[in-house]
N, C-alpha and C positions, 0 to 999 in steps of 0.2 A: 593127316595133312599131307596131301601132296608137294614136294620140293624138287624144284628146278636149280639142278646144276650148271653152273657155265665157267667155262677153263680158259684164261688165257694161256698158251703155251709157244714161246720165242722155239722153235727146232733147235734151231741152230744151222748153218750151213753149210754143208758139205766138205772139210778141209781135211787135204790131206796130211796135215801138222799136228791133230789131236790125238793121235797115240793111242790109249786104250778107251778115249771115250769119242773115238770116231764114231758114226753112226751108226755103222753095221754094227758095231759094240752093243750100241744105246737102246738097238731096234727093239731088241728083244726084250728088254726091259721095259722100253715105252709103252711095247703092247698088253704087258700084262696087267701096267698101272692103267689102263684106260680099261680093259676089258673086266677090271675088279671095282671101277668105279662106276663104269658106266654113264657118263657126266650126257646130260642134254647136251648140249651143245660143247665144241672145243674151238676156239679160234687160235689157229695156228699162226706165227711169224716166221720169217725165214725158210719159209717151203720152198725148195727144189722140183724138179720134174722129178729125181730118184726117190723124193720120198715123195710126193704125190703118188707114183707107180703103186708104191709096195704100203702105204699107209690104205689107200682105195682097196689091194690086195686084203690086209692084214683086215679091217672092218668095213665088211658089207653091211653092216649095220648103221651105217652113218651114209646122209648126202653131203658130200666135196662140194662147193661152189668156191669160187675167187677168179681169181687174176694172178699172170706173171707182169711185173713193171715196166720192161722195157719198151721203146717204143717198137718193135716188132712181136710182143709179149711172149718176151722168154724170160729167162733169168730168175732173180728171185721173186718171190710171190707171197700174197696170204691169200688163204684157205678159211672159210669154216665149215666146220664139219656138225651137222644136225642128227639127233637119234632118230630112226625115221620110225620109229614104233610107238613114240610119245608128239613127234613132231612132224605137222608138213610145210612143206617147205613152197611160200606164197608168192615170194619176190623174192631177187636180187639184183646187182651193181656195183658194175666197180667204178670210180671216178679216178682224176690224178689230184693229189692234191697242190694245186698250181693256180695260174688266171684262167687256163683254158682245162676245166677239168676233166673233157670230154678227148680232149686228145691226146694222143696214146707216149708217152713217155714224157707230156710236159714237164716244167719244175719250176719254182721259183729261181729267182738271177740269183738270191744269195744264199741258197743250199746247197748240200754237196752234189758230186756231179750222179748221185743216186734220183730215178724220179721214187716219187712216195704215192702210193696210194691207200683207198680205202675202200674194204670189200662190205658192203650192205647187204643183209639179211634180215627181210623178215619171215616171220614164223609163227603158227596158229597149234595152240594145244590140242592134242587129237580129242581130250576128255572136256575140257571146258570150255575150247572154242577161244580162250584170248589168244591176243596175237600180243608178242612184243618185237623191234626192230633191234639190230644189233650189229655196230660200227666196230669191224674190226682192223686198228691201224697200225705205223709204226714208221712214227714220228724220223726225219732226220736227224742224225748224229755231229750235223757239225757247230749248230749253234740255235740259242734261246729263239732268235730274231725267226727262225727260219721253221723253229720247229711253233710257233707261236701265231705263223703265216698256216699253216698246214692245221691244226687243232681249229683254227677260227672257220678255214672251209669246210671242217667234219659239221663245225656245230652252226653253220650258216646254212647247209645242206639237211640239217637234222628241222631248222624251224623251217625250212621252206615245207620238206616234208610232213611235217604235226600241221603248217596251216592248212595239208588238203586233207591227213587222218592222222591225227593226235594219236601215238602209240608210246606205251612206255620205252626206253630205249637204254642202251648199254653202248659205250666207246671203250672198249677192252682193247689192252694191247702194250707194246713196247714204244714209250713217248720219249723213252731216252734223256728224262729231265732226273734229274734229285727232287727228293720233294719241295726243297728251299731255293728253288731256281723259279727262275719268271716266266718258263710253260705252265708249272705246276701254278702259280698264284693267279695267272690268265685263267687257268679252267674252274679254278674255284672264287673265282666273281664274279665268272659269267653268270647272267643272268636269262638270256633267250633261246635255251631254259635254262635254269639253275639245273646246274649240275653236283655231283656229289661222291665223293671215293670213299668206298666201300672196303676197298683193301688200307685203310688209311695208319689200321696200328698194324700190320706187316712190315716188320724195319724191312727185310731184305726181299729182293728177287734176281740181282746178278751176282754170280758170284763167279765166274770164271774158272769153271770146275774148282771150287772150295778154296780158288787162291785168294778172293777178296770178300766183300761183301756191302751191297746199295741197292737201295732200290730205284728200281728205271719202268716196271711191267706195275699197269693201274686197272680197277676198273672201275668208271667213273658212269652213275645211271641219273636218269632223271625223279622225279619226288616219285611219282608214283608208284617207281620199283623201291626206292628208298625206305620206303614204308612195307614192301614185303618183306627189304633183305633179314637174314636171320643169320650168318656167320661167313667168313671170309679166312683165306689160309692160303698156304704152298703146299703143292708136292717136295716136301724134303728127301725124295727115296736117295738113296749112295749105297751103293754095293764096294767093294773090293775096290774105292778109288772109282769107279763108274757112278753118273751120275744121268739123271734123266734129259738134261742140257744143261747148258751153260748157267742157262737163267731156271730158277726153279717156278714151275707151270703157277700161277695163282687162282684161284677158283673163288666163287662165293654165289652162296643157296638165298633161294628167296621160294616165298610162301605162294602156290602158284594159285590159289583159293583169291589171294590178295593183292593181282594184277590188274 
């Protein structure tokens, strides 16, 4: 049976306050947990230019697509990153998630003063030929209302999409909700398409280098994948007090025979 991995992974952003799990720490660690798993696809949160640089460096075996957010597009960004030996890579796009999604740093009036977007990928298996599509976001932090505005244009842009080519699809990522919060109860009664989380018995995925522990990182697919998925997890790696980020990567395989 062939199995399709897919990673959500928050980086984490470049501060210079994290001590031993600054990133130059982390790099090297990152790369060896990627390069031992191998995962299809990784969507990254919280990507830099510095780690954009040296991640594109570290795996020539992956295609980078995204966006930086601001309206000049710098600053922070998501990424995902495709195996290109299993995967080619068909289409992509970034939107903002706002009223005008096309323009470059919009935002809703009642989010933070962060714009949000979300980087689309789709992708065709090199052996069987499906394609599946794949939303990768990362919700605002300041409140339900705002992050509830932002999830509804992922999944208003996913049925415009399925009405011209119905693809299975994945919205991975950092939604920044608890699970008993009003983003999370929005995405699982929506119905245009029903959607469904697949990391749902993972209690944790923030942990604030080992100081806490919540989960805020999901990945939420349509029936069709629903029916291939076959298991779901973290990266829990920690060395010496070093950890892989903040937030530990969540992943989950699906049966690629049954897309």
């Amino acid at each position: 049976m062939s199995i399709m991995k897919i990673v959500s992974f928050n980086l984490r952003c470049v501060w210079k306050g994290d001590g031993i799990n600054a990133f130059i720490f982390r790099a090297g660690m990152i790369y060896d947990k990627i390069i031992r798993e191998m995962p299809d696809v990784l969507a990254f949160q919280e990507m830099s230019v510095d780690h954009l640089k040296l991640l594109r460096r570290m795996l020539p075996e992956y295609d980078f697509c995204g966006q930086f957010r601001s309206k000049n597009y710098t600053g922070e960004g998501l990424f995902t990153a495709i195996r290109k030996d299993a995967w080619d890579l068909i289409a992509n796009e970034t939107f903002w998630l706002s009223p005008t999604p096309y323009i470059a740093g919009s935002r809703y009036e009642d989010q933070s003063e962060c714009p949000r977007i979300c980087v689309v990928t789709q992708i065709r298996h090199k052996k069987t030929g499906k394609m599946i599509r794949l939303y990768n976001i990362h919700l605002d932090h300041i409140s339900d209302m705002a992050r509830i505005k932002g999830i509804r244009c992922v999944f208003e842009k996913m049925e415009e999409w399925n009405g011209k080519l119905p693809l299975p699809s994945l919205v991975l990522g950092d939604y920044n909700a608890f699970p008993d919060s009003e983003t999370i109860r929005f995405c699982d009664d929506y119905k245009t398409p029903a959607m469904f989380d697949v990391t749902k018995e993972i209690p944790v995925t923030f942990h604030d280098y080992g100081k806490c522990g919540v989960k805020i990182d999901y990945i939420y697919v349509t029936e069709d994948l629903k029916r291939a998925f076959l298991a779901s997890d973290i990266w829990a790696d920690e060395k010496e007090g070093i950890y892989l980020s903040d937030h530990y990567p969540v992943w989950a395989e699906f049966a690629t025979e049954e897309l």
